[in-house]
MIDOSE-1310 file (N, C-alpha, C; in nm, 2 decimals, decimal comma, always signed):
residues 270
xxxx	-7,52/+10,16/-11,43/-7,64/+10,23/-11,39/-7,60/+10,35/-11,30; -7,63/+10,49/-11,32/-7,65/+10,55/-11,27/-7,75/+10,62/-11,18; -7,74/+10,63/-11,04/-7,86/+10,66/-10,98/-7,82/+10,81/-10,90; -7,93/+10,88/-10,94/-7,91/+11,06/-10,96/-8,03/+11,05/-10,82
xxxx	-7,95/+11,14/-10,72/-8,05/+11,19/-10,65/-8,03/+11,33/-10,65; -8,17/+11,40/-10,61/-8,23/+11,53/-10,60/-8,28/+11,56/-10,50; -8,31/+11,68/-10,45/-8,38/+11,70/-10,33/-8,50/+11,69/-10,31; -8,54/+11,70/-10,43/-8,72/+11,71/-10,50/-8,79/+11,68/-10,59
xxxx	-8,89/+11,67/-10,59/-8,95/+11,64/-10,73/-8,93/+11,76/-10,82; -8,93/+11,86/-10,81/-8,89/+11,96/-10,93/-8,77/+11,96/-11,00; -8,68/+11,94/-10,92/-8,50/+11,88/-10,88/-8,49/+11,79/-10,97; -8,59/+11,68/-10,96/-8,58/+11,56/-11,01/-8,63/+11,53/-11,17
xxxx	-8,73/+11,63/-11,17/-8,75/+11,66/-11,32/-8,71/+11,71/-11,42; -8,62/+11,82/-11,36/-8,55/+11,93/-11,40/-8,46/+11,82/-11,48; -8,38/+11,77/-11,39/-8,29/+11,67/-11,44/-8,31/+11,57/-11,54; -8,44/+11,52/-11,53/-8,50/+11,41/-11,63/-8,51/+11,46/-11,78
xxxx	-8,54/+11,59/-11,75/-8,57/+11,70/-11,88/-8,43/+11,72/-11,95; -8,32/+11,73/-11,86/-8,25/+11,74/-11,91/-8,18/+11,62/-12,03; -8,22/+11,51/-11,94/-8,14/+11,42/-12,00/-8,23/+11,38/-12,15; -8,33/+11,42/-12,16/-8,45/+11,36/-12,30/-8,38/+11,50/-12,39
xxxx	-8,35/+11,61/-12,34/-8,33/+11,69/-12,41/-8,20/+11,68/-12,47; -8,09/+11,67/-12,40/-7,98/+11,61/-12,49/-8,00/+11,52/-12,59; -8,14/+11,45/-12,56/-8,08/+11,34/-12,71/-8,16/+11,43/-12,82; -8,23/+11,52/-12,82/-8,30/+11,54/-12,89/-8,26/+11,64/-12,95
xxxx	-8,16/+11,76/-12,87/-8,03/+11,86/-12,95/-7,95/+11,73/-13,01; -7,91/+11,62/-12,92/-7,80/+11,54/-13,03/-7,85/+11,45/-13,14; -7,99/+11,41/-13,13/-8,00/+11,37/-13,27/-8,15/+11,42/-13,28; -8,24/+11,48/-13,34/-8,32/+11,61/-13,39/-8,40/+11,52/-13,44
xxxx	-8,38/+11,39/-13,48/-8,51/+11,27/-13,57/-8,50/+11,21/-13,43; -8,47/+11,19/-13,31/-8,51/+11,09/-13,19/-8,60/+11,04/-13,21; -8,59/+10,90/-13,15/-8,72/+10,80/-13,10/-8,71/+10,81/-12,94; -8,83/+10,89/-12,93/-8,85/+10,84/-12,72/-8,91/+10,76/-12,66
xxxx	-8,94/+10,68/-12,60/-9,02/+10,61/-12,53/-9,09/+10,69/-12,40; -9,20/+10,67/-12,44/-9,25/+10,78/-12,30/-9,36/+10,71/-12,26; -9,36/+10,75/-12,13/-9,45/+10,69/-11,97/-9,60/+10,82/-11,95; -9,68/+10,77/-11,90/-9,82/+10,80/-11,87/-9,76/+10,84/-11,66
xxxx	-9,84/+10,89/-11,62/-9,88/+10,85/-11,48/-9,85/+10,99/-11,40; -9,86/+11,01/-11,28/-9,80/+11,13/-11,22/-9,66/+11,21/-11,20; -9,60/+11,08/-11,18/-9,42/+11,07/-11,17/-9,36/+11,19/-11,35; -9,42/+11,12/-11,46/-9,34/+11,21/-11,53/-9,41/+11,32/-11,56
xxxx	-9,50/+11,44/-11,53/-9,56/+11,55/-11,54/-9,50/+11,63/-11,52; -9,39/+11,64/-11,45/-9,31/+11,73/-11,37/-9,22/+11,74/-11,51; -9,17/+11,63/-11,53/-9,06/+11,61/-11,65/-9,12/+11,68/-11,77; -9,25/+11,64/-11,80/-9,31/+11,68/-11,91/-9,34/+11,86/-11,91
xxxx	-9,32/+11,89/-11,82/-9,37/+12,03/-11,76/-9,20/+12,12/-11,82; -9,17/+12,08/-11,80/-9,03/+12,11/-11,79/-8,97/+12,11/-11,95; -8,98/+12,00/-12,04/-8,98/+12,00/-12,17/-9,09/+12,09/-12,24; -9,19/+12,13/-12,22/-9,28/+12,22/-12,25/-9,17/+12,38/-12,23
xxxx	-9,17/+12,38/-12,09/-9,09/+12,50/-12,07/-8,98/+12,54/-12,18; -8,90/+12,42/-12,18/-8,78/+12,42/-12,28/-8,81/+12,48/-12,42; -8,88/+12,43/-12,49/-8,98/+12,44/-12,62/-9,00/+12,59/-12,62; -9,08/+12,58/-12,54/-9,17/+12,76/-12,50/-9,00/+12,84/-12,51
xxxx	-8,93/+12,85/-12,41/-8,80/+12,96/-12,38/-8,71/+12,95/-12,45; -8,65/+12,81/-12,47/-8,50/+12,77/-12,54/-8,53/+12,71/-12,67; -8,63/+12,68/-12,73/-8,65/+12,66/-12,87/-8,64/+12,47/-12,87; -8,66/+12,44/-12,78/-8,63/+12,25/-12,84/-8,72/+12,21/-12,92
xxxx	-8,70/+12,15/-12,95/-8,74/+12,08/-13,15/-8,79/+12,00/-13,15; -8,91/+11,96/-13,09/-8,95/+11,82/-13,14/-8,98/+11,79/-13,30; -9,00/+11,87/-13,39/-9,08/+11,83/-13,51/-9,01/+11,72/-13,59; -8,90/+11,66/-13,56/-8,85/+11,55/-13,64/-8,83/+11,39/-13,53
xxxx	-8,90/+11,46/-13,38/-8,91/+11,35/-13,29/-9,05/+11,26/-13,32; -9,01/+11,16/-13,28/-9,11/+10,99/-13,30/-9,10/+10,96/-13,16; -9,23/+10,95/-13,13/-9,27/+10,89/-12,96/-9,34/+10,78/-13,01; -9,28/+10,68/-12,92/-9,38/+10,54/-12,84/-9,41/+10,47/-12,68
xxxx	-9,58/+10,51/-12,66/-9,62/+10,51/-12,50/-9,60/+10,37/-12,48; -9,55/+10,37/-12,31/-9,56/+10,24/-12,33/-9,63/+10,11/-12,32; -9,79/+10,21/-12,28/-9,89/+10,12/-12,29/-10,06/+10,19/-12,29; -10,13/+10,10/-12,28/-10,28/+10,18/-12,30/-10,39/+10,09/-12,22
xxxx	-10,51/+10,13/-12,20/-10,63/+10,05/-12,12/-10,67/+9,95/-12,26; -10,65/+9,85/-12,24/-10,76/+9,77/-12,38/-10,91/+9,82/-12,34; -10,97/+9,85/-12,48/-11,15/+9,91/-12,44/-11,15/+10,05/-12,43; -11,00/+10,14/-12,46/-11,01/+10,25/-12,45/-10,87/+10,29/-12,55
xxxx	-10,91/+10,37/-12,64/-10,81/+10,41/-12,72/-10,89/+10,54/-12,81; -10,75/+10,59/-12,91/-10,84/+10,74/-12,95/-10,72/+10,75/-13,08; -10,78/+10,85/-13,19/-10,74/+10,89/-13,28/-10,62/+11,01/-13,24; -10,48/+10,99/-13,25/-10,43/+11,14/-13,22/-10,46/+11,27/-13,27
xxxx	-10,49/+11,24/-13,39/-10,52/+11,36/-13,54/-10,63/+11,39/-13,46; -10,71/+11,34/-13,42/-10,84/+11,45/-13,36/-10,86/+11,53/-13,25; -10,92/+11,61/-13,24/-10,91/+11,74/-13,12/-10,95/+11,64/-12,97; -11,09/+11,55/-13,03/-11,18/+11,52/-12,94/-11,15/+11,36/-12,89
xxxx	-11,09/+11,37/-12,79/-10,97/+11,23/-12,70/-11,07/+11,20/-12,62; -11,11/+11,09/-12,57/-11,11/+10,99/-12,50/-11,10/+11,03/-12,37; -11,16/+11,03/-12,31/-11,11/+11,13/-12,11/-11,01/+11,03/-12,01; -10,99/+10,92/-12,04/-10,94/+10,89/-11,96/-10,86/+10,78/-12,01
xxxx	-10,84/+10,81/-12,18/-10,70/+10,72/-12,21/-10,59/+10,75/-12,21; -10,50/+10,68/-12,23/-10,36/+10,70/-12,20/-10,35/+10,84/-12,37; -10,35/+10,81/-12,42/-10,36/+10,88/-12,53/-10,40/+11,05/-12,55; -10,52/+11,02/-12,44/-10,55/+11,18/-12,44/-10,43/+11,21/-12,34
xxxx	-10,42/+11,16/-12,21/-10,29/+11,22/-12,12/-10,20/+11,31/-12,20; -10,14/+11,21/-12,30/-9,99/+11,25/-12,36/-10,05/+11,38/-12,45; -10,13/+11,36/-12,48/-10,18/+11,50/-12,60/-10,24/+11,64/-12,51; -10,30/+11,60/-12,37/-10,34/+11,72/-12,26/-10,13/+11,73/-12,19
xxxx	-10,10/+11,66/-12,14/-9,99/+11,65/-12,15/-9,85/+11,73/-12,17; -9,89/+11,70/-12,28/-9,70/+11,74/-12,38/-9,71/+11,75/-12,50; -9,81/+11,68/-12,56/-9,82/+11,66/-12,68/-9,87/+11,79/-12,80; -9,96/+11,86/-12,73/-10,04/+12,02/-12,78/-9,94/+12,11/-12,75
xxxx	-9,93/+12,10/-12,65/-9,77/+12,22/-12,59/-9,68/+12,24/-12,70; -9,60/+12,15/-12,74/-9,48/+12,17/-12,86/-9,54/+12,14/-12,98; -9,42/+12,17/-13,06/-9,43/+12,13/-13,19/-9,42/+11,98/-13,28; -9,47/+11,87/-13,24/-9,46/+11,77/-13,25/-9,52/+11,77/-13,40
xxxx	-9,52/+11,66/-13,49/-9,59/+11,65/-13,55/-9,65/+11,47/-13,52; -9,80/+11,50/-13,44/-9,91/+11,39/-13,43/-9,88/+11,26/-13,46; -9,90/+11,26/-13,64/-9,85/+11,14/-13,72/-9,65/+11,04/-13,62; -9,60/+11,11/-13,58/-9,51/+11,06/-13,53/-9,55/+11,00/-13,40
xxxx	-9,65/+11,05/-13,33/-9,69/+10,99/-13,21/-9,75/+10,86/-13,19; -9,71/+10,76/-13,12/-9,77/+10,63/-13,12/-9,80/+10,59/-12,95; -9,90/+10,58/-13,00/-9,95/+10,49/-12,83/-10,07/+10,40/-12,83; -10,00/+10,29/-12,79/-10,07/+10,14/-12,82/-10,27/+10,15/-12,84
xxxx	-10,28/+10,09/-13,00/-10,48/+10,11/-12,95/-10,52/+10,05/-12,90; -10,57/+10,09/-12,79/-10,70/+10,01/-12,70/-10,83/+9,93/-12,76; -10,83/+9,96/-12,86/-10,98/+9,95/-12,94/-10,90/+9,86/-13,06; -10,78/+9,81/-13,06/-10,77/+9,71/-13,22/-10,84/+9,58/-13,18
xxxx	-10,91/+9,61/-13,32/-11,01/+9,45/-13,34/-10,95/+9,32/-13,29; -10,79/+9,33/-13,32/-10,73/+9,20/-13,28/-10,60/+9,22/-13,20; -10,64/+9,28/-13,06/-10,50/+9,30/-12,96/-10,34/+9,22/-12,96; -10,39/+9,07/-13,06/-10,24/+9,05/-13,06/-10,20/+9,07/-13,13
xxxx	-10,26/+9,08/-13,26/-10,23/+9,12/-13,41/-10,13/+9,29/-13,40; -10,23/+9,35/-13,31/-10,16/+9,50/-13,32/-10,01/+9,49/-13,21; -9,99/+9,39/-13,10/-9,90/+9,41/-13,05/-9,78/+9,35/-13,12; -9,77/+9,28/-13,28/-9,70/+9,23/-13,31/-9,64/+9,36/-13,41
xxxx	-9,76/+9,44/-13,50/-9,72/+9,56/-13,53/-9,67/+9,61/-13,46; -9,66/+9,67/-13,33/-9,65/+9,78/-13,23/-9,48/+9,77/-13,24; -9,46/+9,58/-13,24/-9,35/+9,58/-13,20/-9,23/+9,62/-13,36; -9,30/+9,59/-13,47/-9,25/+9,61/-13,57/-9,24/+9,74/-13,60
xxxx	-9,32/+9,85/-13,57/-9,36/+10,01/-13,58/-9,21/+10,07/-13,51; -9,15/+9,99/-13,39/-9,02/+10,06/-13,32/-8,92/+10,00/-13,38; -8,97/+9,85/-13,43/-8,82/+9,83/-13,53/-8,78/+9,90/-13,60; -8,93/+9,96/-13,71/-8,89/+10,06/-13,84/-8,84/+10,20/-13,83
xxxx	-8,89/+10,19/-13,68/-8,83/+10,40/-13,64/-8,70/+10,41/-13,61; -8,60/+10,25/-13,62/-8,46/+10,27/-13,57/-8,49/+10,24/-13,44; -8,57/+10,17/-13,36/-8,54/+10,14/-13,27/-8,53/+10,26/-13,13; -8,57/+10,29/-13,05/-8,58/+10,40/-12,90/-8,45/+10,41/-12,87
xxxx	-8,43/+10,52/-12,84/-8,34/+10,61/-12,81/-8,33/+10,61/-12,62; -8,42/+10,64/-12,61/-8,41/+10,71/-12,46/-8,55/+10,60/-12,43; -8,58/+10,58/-12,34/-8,73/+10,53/-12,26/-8,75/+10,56/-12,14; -8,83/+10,65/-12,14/-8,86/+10,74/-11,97/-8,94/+10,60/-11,90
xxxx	-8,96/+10,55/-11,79/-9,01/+10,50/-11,72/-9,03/+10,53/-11,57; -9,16/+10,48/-11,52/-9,18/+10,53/-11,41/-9,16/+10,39/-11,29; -9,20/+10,37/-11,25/-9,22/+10,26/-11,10/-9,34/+10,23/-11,06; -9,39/+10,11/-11,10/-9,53/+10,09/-10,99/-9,52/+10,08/-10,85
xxxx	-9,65/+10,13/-10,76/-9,67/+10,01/-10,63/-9,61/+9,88/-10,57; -9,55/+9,83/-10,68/-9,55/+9,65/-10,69/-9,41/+9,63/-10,76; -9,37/+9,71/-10,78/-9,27/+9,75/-10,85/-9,24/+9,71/-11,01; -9,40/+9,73/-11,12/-9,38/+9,71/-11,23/-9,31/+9,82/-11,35
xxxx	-9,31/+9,77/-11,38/-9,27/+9,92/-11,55/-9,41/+9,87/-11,64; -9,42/+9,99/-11,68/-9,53/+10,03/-11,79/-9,67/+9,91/-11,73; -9,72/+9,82/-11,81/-9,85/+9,71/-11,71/-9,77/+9,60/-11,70; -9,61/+9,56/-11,71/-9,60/+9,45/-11,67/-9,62/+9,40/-11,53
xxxx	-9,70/+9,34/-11,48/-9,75/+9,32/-11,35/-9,67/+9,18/-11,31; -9,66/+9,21/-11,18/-9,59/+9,05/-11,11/-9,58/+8,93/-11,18; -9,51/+8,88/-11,17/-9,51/+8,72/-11,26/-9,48/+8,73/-11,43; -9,45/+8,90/-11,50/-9,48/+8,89/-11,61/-9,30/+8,85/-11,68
xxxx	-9,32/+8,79/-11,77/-9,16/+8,77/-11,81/-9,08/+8,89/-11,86; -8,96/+8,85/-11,81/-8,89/+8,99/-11,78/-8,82/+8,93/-11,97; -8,87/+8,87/-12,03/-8,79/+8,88/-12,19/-8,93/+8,90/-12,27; -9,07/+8,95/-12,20/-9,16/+8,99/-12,31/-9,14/+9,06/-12,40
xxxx	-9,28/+9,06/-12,49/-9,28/+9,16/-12,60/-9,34/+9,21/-12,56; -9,45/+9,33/-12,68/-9,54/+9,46/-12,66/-9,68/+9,28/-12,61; -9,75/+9,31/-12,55/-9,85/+9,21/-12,54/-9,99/+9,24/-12,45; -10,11/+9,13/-12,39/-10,19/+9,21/-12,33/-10,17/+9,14/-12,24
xxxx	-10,17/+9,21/-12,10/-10,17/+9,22/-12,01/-10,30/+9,21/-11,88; -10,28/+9,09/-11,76/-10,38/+9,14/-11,70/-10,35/+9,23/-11,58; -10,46/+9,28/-11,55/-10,40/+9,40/-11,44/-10,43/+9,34/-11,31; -10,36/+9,35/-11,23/-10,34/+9,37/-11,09/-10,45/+9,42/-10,99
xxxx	-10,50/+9,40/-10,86/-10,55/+9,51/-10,79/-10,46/+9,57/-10,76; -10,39/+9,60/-10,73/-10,28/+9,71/-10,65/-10,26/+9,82/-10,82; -10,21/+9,73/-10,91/-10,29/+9,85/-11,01/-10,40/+9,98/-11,04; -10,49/+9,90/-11,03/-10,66/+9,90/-11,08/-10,67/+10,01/-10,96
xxxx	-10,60/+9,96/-10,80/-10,63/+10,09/-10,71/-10,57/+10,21/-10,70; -10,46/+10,19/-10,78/-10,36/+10,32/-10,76/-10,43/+10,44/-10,94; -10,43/+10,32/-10,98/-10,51/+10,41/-11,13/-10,61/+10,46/-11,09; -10,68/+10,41/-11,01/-10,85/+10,44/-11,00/-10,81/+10,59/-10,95
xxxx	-10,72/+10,57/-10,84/-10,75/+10,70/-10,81/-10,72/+10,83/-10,87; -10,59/+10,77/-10,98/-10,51/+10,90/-11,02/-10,61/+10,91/-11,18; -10,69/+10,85/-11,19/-10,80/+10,86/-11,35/-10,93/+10,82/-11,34; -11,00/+10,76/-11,27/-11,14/+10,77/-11,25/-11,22/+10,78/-11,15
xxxx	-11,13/+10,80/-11,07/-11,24/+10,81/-10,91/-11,28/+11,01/-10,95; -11,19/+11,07/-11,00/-11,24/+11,21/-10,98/-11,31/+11,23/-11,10; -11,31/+11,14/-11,25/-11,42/+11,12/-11,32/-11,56/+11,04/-11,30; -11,58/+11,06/-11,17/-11,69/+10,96/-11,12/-11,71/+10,82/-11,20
xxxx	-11,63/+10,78/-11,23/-11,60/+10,64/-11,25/-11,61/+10,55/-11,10; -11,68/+10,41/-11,13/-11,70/+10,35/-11,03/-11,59/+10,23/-11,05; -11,51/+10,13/-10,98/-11,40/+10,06/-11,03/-11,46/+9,93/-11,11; -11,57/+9,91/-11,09/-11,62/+9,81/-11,16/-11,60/+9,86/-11,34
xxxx	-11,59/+10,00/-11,40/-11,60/+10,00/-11,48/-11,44/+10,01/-11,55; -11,38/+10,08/-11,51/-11,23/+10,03/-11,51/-11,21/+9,90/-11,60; -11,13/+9,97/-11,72/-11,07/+9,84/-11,79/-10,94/+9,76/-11,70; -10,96/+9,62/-11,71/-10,89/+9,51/-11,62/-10,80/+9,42/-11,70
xxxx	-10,79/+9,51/-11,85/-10,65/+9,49/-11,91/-10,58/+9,57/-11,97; -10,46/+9,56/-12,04/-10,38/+9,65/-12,07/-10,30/+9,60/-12,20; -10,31/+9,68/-12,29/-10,15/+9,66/-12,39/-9,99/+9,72/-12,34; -9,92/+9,65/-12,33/-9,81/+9,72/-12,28/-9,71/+9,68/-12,34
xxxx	-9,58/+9,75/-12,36/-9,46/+9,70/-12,42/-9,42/+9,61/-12,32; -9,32/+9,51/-12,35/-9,32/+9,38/-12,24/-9,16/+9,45/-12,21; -9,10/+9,36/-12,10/-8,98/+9,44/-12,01/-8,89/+9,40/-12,14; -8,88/+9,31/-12,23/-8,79/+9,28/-12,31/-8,78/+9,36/-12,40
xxxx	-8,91/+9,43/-12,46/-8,90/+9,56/-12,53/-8,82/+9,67/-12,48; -8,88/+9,72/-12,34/-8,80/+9,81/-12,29/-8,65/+9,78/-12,30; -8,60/+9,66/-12,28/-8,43/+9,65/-12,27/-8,38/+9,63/-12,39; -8,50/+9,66/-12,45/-8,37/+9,72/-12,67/-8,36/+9,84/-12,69
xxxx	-8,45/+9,96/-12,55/-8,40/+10,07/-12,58/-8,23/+10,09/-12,53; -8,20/+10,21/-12,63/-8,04/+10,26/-12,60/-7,99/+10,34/-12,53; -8,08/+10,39/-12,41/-8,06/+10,44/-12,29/-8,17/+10,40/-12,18; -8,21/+10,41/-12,06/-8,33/+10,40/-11,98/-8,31/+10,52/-11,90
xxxx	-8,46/+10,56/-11,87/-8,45/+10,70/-11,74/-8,54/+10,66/-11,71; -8,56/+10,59/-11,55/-8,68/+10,56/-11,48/-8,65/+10,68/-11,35; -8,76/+10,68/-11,35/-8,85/+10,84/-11,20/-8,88/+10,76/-11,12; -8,85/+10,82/-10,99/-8,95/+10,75/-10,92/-8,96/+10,90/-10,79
xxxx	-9,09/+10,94/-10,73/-9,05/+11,00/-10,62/-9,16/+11,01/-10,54; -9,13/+11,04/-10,41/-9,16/+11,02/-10,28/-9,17/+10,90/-10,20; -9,21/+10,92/-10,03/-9,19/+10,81/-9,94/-9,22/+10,70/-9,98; -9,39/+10,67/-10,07/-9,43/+10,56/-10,10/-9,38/+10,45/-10,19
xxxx	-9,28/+10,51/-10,24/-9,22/+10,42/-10,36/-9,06/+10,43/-10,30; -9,00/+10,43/-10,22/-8,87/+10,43/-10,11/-8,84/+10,27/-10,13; -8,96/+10,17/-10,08/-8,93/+10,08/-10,05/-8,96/+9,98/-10,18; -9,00/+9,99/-10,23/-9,05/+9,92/-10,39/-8,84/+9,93/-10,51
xxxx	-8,82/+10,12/-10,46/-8,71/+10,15/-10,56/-8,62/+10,03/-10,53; -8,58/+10,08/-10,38/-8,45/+9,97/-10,30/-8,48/+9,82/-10,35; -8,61/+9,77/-10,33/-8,59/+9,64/-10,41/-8,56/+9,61/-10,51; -8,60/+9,68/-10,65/-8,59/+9,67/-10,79/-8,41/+9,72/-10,79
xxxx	-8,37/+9,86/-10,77/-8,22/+9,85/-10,76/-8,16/+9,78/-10,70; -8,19/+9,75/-10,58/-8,09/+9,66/-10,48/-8,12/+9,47/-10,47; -8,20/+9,47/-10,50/-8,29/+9,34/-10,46/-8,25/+9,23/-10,52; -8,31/+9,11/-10,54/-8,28/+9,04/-10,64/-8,37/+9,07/-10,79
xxxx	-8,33/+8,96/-10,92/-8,38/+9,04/-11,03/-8,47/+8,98/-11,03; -8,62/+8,98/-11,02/-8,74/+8,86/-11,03/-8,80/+8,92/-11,10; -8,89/+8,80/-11,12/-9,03/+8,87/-11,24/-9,16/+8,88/-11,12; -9,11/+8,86/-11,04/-9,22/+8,94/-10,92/-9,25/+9,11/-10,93
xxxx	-9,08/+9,18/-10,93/-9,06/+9,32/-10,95/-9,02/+9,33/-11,09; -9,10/+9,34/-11,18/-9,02/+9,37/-11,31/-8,94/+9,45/-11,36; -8,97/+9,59/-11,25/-8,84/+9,70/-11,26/-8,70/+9,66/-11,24; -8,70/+9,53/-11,19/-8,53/+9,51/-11,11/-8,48/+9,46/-11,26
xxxx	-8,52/+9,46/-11,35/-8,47/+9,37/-11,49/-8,36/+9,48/-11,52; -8,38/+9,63/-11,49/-8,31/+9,71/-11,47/-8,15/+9,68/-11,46; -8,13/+9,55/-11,37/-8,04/+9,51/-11,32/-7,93/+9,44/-11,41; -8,01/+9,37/-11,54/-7,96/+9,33/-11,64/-7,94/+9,40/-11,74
xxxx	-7,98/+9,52/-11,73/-7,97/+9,60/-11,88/-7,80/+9,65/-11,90; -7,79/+9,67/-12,04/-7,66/+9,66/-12,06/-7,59/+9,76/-12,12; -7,72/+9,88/-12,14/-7,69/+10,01/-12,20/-7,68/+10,09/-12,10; -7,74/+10,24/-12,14/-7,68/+10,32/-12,03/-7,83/+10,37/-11,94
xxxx	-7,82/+10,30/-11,79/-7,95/+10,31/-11,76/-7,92/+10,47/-11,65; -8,00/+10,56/-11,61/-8,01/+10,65/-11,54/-8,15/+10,66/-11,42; -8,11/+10,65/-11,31/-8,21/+10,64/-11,26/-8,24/+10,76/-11,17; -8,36/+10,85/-11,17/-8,34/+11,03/-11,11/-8,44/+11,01/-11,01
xxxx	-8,42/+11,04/-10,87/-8,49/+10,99/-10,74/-8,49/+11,17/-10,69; -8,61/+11,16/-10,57/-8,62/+11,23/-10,49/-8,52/+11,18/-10,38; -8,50/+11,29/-10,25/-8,48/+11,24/-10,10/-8,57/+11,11/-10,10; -8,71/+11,17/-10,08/-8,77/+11,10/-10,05/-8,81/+10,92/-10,07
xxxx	-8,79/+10,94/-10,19/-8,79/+10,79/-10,24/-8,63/+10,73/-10,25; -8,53/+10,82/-10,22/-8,43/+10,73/-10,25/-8,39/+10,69/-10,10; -8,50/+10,72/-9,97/-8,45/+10,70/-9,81/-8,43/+10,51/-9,79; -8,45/+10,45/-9,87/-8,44/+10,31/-9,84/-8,32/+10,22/-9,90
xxxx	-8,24/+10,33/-9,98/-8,16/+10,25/-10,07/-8,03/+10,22/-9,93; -7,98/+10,08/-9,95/-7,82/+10,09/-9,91/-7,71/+10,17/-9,91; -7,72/+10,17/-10,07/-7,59/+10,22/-10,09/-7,60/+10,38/-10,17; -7,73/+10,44/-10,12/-7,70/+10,56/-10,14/-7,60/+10,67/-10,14
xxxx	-7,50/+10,64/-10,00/-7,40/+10,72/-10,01/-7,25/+10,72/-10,13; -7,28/+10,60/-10,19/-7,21/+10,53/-10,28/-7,22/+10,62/-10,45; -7,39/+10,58/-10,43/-7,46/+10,63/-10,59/-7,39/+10,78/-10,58; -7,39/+10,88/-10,49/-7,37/+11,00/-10,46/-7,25/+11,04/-10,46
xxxx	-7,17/+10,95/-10,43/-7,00/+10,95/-10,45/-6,97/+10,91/-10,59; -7,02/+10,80/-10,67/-7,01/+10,80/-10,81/-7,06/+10,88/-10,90; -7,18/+10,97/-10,86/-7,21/+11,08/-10,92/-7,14/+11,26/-10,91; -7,11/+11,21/-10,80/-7,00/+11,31/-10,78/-6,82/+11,35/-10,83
xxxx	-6,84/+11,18/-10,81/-6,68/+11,18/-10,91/-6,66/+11,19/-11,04; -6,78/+11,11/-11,09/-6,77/+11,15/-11,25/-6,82/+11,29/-11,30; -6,86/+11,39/-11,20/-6,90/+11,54/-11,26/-6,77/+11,60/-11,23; -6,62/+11,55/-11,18/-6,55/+11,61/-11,19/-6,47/+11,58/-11,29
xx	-6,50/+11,44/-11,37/-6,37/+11,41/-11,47/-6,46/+11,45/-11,59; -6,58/+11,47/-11,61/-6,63/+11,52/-11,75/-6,58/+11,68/-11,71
């Protein structure tokens, strides 16, 4: 595991951009796995840029989100999204910006008749694309990935999920408190890829930044591996995980001066 710090969140995107972008110059058909929330905008911002000035290529790239509100989902092919599903995000997003082609974009439906039925496709839809390449992840509050919430098994599959309050409050604010949404109406489950899904991707890039998430990162990196924090599963992965921090969020780690010395050493032997 490599843990990349930055001075900033633009720093820290910059970087994240970089790394999605490499796989996508080195292999032009990629499968990505990509994250919703605040944390990756900056990144997303940044890949847009790239597209726009340097020419990057998505039209032979396949995305899968890693999760969605059950009771809320949307057609990608159509102009007219859903305000506050995960679905429209990625298409206001990233998704309209480049040259993607739609049909390749996947993000779990909120609206299938039979939620387990589709998370058993969901999970077969990444087997058939070759399996993810890269998977951006962000950090919860609680220290979840994508809705696996406390207690969830760190060998799940794509599955539904209940949500959390410490969820439900951090969403509310960043998606329906400024659409005058009241929290009662807030969907109180989720489809999500399970943490076991995430660890068949063939790289990881989880974000995390600022003070509020300092103390959540240091557990999940440093901590023990629980299904309390499902980010720490991180711990067990066996491919090549990257992890791109602010100052700010990376102020609680131990052994930061360490991560900084091994990122330092190996930019002199490549």
């Amino acid at each position: 595991m490599d843990v990349i710090i930055r001075d900033d969140y633009q720093a820290m995107s910059l970087y994240a951009a970089k790394c999605i972008a490499n796989v996508i110059k080195n292999k032009p058909d990629a499968v990505l796995g990509l994250a919703t929330g605040s944390t990756p905008l900056g990144t997303y911002n940044e890949l847009i840029r790239m597209h726009r000035e340097e020419g990057l290529d998505f039209s032979l790239v396949t995305t899968f989100n890693l999760d969605e509100y059950l009771g809320i989902g949307i057609d990608m092919t159509k102009p007219y999204l859903q305000d506050q599903s995960y679905a429209r995000f990625m298409f206001e997003s990233l998704f309209k910006h480049v040259n993607i082609d739609l049909n390749r974009t996947h993000v779990p439906d909120g609206l299938a008749k039979d939620p387990t039925a589709f998370c058993e496709q969901y999970e077969a839809a990444i087997k058939d694309a070759g399996g993810i390449d890269i998977q951006l992840l962000g950090i919860g509050g609680d220290g979840h990935w994508a809705f696996n919430e406390p207690g969830a098994s760190l060998f799940s599959r794509t599955h539904v999920e209940v949500l959390t309050k410490q969820t439900l409050d951090d969403n509310y604010e960043l998606f329906y408190e400024k659409a005058g949404f009241s929290r009662d109406e807030m969907p109180h489950f989720a489809l999500t890829m399970g943490v076991g899904t995430i660890l068949d991707a063939r790289s990881l890039l989880m974000l995390a930044s600022g003070s509020k998430k300092a103390s959540v990162v240091a557990k999940a990196l440093e901590g023990p591996v629980t299904s309390q924090i499902t980010s720490s599963a991180i711990q067990l992965y066996t491919g090549h995980a990257i992890v791109v921090l602010d100052e700010e969020a990376s102020s609680e780690l131990k052994c930061k001066d360490h991560y900084s010395h091994v990122e330092k050493v190996k930019t002199q032997l490549l």
